[in-house]
C-alpha positions in Angstrom: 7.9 86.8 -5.1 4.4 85.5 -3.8 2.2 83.7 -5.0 -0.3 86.0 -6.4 2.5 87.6 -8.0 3.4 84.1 -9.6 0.0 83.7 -10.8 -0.7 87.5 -12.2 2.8 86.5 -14.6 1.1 83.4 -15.7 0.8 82.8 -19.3 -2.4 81.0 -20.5 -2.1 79.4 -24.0 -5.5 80.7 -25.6 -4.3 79.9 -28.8 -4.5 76.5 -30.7 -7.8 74.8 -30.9 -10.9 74.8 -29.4 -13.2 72.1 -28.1 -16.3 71.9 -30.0 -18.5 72.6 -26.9 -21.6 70.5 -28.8 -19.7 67.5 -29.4 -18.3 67.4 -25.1 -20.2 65.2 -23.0 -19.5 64.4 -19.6 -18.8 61.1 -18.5 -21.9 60.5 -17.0 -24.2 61.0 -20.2 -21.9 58.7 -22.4 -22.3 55.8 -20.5 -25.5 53.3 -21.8 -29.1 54.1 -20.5 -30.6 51.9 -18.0 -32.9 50.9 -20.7 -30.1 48.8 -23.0 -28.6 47.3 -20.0 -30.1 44.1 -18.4 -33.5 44.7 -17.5 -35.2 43.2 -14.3 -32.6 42.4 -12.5 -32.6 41.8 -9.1 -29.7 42.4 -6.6 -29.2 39.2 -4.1 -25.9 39.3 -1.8 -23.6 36.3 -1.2 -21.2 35.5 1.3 -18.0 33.6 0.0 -14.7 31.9 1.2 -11.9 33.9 0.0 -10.4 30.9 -2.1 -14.0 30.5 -3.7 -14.4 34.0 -4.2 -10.6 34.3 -5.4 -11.6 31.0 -8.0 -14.6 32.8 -9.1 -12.7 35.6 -10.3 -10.3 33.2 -12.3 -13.0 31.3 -13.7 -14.8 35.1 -15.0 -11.5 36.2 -16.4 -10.6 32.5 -18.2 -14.0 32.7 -19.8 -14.1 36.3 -20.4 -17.7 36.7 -19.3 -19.4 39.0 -16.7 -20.1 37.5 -13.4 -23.8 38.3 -13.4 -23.7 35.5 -16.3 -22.1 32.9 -14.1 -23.9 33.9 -11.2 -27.2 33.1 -13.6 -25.3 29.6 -14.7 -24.9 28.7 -11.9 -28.3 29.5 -10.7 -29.4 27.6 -13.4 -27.3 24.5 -12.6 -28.4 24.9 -9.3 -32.5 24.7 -9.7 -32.3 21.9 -12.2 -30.1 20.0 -9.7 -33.6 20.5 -7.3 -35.6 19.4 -10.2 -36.7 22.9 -11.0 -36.7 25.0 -14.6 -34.2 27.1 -15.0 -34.5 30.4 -15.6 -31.3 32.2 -17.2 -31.4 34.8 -19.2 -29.6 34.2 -22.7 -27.0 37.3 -23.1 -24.0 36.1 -22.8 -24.5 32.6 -22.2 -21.6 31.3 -24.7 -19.8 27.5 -23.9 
């Protein structure tokens, strides 16, 4: 028997319910608009050791924050060290 002939015997459960073709969504349209995420943020690229990089990742999961809030910490930390304001945004920012 081929294929074809496989497939033309196929049984297709049409019965049963129906998806309620207003309420689907793909994936893509349920995620958040750009709008609620953070705004203005600007990407900068870092180069890392892997055991800093690996006790970054520790350090994000132990606090369960996002790393763009650690990044901004640290940031922080960092400018006031050179006697500068900081300038961290406040989502997130819990001690």
């Amino acid at each position: 028997m081929s294929s074809a002939d496989k497939l033309a015997k196929l049984k297709v459960n049409a019965g049963g319910p129906q998806p309620e073709l207003a309420n689907v969504t793909s994936l893509r349209r349920r995620k958040q608009p750009q709008a609620l995420r953070q705004v203005n943020l600007v990407k900068k690229g870092i180069q890392l050791p892997p055991e800093s990089a690996r006790q970054f990742e520790l350090l994000r999961a132990e606090q369960g924050r996002k790393g763009y809030d650690l990044w901004t910490e640290a940031v922080d930390l960092l400018l006031q060290a050179h006697g500068k304001p900081p300038v961290g945004s406040d989502s997130g920012s819990s001690s």
